[in-house]
ROVEX-833988 format. One line per 10 residues: their letters; for each residue x negated, y negated, z of C-alpha. Coordinates in nm, 2 decimals. Layout:
residues N
a = X/Y/Z ~ ...
end
This chain:
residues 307
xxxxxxxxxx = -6.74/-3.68/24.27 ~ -6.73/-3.84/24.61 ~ -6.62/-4.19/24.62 ~ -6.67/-4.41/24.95 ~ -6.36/-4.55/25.10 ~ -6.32/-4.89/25.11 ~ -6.27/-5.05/25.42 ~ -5.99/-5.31/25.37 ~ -6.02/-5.39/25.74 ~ -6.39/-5.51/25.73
xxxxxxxxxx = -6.39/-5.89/25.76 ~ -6.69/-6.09/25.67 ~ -6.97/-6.15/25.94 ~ -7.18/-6.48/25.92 ~ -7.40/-6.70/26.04 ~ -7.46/-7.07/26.04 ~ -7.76/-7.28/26.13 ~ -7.64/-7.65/26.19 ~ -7.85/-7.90/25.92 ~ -7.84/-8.18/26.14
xxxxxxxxxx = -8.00/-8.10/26.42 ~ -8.41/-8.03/26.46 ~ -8.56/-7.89/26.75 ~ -8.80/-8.08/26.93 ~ -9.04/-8.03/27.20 ~ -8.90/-8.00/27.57 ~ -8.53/-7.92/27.42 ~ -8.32/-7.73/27.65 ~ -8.21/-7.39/27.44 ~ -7.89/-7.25/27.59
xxxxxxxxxx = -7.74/-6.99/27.44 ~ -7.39/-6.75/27.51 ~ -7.29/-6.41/27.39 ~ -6.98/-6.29/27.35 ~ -6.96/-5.95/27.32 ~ -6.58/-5.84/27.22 ~ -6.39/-5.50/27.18 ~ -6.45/-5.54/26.78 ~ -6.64/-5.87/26.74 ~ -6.94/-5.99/26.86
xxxxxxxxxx = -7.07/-6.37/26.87 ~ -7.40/-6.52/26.96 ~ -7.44/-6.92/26.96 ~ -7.73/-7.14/27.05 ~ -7.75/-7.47/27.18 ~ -8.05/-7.78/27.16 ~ -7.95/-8.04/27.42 ~ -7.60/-7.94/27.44 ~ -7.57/-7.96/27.06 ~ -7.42/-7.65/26.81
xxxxxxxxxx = -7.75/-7.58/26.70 ~ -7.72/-7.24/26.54 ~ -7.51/-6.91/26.54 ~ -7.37/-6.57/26.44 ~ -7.02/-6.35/26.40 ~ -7.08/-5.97/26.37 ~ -6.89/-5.63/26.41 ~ -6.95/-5.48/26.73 ~ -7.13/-5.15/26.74 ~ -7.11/-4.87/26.94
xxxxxxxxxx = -7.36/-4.99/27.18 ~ -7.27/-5.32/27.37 ~ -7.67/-5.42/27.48 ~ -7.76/-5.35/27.16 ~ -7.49/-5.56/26.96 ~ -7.57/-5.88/27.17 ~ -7.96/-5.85/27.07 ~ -7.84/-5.81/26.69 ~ -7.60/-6.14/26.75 ~ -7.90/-6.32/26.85
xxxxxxxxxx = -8.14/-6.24/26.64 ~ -7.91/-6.31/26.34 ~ -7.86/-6.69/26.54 ~ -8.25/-6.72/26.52 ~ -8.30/-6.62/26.19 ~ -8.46/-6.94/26.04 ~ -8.52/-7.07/26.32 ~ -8.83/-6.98/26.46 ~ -8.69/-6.89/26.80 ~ -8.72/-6.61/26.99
xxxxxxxxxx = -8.55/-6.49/27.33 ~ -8.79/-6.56/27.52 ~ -8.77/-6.94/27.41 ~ -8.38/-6.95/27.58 ~ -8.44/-7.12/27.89 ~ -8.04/-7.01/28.02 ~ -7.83/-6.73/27.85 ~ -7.42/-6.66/27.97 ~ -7.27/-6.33/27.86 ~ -6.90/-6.34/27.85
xxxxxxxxxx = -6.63/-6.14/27.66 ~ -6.53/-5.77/27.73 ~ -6.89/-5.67/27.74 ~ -7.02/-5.97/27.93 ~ -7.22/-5.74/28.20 ~ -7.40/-5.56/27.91 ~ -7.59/-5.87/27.80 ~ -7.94/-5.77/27.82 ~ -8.09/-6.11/27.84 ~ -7.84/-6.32/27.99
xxxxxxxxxx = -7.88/-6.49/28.32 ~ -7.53/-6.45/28.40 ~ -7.20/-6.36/28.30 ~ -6.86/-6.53/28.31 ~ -6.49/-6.41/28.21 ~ -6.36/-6.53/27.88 ~ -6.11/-6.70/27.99 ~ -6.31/-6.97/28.10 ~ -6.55/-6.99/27.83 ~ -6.28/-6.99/27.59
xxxxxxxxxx = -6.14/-7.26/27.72 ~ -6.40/-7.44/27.77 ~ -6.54/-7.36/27.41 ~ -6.20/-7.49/27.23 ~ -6.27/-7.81/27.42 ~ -6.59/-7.83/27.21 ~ -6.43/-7.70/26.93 ~ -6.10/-7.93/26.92 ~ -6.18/-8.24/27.14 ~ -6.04/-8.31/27.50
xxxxxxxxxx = -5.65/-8.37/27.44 ~ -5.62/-7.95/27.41 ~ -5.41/-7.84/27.67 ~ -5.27/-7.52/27.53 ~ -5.48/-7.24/27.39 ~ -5.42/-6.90/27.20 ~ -5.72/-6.65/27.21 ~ -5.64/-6.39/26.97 ~ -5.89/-6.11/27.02 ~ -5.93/-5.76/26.89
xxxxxxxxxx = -5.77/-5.60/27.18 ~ -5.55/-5.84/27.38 ~ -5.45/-6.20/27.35 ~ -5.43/-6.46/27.60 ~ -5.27/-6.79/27.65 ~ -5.47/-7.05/27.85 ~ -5.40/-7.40/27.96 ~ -5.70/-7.62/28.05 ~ -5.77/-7.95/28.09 ~ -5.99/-8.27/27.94
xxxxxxxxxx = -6.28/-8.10/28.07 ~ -6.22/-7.78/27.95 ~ -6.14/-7.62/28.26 ~ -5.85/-7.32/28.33 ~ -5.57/-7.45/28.48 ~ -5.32/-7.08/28.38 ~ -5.36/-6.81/28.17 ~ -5.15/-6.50/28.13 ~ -5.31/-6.19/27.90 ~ -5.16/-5.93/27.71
xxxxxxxxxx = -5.33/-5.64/27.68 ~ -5.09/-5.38/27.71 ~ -5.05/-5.25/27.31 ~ -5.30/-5.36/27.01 ~ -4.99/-5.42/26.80 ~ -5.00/-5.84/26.86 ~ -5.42/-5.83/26.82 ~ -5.68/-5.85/26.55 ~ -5.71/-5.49/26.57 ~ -5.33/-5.44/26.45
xxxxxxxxxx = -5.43/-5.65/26.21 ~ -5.68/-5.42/26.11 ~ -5.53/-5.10/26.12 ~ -5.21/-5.25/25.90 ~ -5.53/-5.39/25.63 ~ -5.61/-5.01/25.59 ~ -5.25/-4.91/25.61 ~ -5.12/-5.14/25.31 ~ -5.49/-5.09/25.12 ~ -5.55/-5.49/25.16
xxxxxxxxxx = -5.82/-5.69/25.25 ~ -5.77/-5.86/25.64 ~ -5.85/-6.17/25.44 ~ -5.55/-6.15/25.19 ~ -5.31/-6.04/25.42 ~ -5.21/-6.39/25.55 ~ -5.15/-6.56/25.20 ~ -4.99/-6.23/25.11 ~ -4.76/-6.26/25.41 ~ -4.67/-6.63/25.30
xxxxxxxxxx = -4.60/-6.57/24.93 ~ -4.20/-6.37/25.00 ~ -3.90/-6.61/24.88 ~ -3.71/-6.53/25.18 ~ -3.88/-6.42/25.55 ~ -3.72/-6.07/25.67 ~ -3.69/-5.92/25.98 ~ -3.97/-5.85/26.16 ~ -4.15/-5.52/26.21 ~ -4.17/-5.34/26.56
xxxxxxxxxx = -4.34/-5.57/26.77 ~ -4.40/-5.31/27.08 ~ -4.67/-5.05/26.93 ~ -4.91/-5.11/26.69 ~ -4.84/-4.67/26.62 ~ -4.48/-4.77/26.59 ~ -4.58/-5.11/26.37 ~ -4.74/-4.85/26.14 ~ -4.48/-4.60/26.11 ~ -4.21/-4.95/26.08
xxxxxxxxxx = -4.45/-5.06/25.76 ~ -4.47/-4.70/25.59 ~ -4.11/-4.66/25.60 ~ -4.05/-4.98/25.45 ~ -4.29/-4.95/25.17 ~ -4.10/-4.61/25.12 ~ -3.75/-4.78/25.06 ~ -3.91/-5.01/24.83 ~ -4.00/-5.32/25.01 ~ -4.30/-5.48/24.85
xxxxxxxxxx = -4.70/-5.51/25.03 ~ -4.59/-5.87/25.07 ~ -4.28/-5.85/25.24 ~ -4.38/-5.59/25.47 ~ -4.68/-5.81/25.58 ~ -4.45/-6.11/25.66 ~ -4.25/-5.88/25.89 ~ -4.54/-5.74/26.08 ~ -4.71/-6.15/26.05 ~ -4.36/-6.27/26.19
xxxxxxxxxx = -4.35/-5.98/26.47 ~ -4.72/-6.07/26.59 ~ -4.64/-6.41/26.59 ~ -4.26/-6.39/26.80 ~ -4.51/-6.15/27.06 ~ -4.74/-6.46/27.11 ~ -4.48/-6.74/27.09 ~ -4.35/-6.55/27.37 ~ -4.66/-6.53/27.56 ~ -4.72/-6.90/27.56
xxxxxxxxxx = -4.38/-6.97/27.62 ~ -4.42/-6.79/27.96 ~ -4.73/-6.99/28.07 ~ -4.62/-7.30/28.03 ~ -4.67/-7.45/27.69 ~ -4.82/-7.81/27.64 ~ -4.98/-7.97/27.33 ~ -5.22/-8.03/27.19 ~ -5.27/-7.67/27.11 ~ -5.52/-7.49/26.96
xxxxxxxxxx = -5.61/-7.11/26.83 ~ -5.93/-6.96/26.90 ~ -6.06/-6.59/26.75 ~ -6.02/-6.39/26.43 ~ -5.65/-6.39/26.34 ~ -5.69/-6.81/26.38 ~ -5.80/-6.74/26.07 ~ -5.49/-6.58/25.96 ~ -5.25/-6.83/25.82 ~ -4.97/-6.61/25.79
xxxxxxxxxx = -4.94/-6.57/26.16 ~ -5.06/-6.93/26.24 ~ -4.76/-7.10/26.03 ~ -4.51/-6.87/26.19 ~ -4.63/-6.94/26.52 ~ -4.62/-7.32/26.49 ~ -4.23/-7.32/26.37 ~ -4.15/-7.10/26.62 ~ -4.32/-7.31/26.87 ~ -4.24/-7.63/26.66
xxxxxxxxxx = -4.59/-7.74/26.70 ~ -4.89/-7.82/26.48 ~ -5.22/-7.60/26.57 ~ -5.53/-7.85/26.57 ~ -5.80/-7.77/26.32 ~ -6.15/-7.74/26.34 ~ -6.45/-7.65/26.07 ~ -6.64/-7.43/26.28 ~ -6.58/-7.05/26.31 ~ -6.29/-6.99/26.55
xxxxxxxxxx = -6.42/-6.68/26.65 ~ -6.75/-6.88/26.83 ~ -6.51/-7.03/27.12 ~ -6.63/-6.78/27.40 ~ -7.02/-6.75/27.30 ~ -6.97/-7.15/27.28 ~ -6.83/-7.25/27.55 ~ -7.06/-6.96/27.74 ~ -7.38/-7.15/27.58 ~ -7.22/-7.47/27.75
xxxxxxxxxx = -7.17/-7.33/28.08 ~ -7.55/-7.21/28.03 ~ -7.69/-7.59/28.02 ~ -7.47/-7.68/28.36 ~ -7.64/-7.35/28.51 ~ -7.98/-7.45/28.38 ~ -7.93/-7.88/28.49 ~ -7.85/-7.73/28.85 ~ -8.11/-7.47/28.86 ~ -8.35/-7.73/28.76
xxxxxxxxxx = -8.22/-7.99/28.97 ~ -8.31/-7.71/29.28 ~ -8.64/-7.70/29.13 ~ -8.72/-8.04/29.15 ~ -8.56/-8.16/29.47 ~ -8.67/-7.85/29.64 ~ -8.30/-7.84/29.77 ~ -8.18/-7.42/29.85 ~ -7.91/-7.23/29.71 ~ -7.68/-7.30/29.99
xxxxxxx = -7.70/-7.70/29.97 ~ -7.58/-7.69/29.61 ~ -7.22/-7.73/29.54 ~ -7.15/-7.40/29.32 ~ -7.00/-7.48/29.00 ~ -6.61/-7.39/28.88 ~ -6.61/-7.12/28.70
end
């Protein structure tokens, strides 16, 4: 009898549609897309206000994973694309955004969507993607002012995460409380490989060490490989954690005493800070293009913007 493997690494995709805002006639829809190595995020804008979005798996095909993003942010609301009046793609699949009117790196829509997401006073942010992490430090505008990436091994990414989920036969979700629940923290797990990380883990659940204290080794490794990330940028607070393994408070609480910081929190989806702040740098693009249109100005009189 065949019997379908469960896929302890599958998190759960969503989407939200905000309550409290309607849209009304002559509302500016912006929208950004950010299409990841494993996570895809679509998010819509009325006015400059969260109006709606979605967090998905990415497929095989990038064009066609940031039309499914969308469409799941419209359901319900009665929008199409061709209502968007300015669309950003951003992410590691930024250029493969079918619909969007441009693209911009992550780094700055990151930043600029953890300004949205945590208020002005962040200074120090930690994008924890599928396949490399960054530490950015911005401004009260939410603009870059240094980032360093590191995007050299999976082993400190959500994608680790993922492969040590199938690995242990937990679900991604558990693994953080799982991680926390050890009476004493041990020594961390090879940090350098996420192949080396794995073989680390099995040996240790082979001499007896327990699911949970083999996930607070490997929570503790990804978090001393980030620590030391920030460290090297320059670290300021406030600080904030943007993408999947935000969600993750195994690694979060290690990071914060390692650091000796407290990560601010938000109750919107952590993984929407690209596609956000994207969808934010949309309705500046659209204000200056329509500006053009009404003064009659050209291309070259307009002070580009700082991306």
């Amino acid at each position: 009898m065949h019997r379908e493997k469960t896929e302890y690494w599958r998190w759960a995709e969503s989407t939200w549609k905000n309550p409290e805002t309607a849209r009304r006639p002559g509302a500016a829809v912006t929208a950004g897309v950010d299409i990841g190595s494993t996570s895809t995020q679509a998010v819509i804008l009325l006015d400059g206000k969260l109006y709606a979005y979605a967090n998905m798996r990415t497929g095989a095909d990038s064009p066609d994973s940031a039309v499914q993003a969308m469409n799941r942010a419209m359901e319900g609301t009665g929008l199409t694309l061709s209502d968007l009046d300015f669309t950003v793609g951003t992410g590691y699949g930024r250029v493969n955004v079918p619909f969007a009117d441009k693209s911009v790196t992550e780094i700055t829509c990151h930043a600029r969507g953890a300004n949205y997401l945590y208020g002005p006073t962040v200074r120090t942010i930690l994008d924890m993607g599928g396949q490399d992490c960054k530490a950015i430090g911005c401004d009260e505008n939410g603009a870059v002012t240094s980032f360093m990436m590191n995007d050299k091994c999976a082993a400190g990414t959500g994608r680790g995460m993922e492969v040590i989920a199938d690995l242990l036969a937990v679900p991604v979700e558990e693994i953080g409380p799982m991680s926390l629940a050890v009476d004493e923290e041990p020594e961390p797990v090879s940090g350098v490989c996420v192949i080396f990380a794995k073989t680390a883990a099995t040996n240790l659940m082979r001499s007896g060490w327990s699911k949970d204290k083999v996930l607070a080794a490997y929570c503790l490794a990804m978090a001393i490989r980030v620590a030391g990330l920030l460290k090297r940028n320059g670290m300021q607070e406030d600080f904030a954690i943007t993408g999947g393994i935000a969600k993750n408070a195994g690694v979060v609480q290690r990071i914060e005493k390692l650091l000796g910081v407290k990560a601010l929190k938000t109750k919107l989806d952590t993984q929407i800070a690209g596609a956000l702040g994207g969808a934010l740098i949309a309705g500046d693009l659209l204000k200056r293009k329509q500006a053009r249109q009404t003064s009659g100005q050209g291309e070259k009189n307009v002070r580009p913007l700082r991306l």
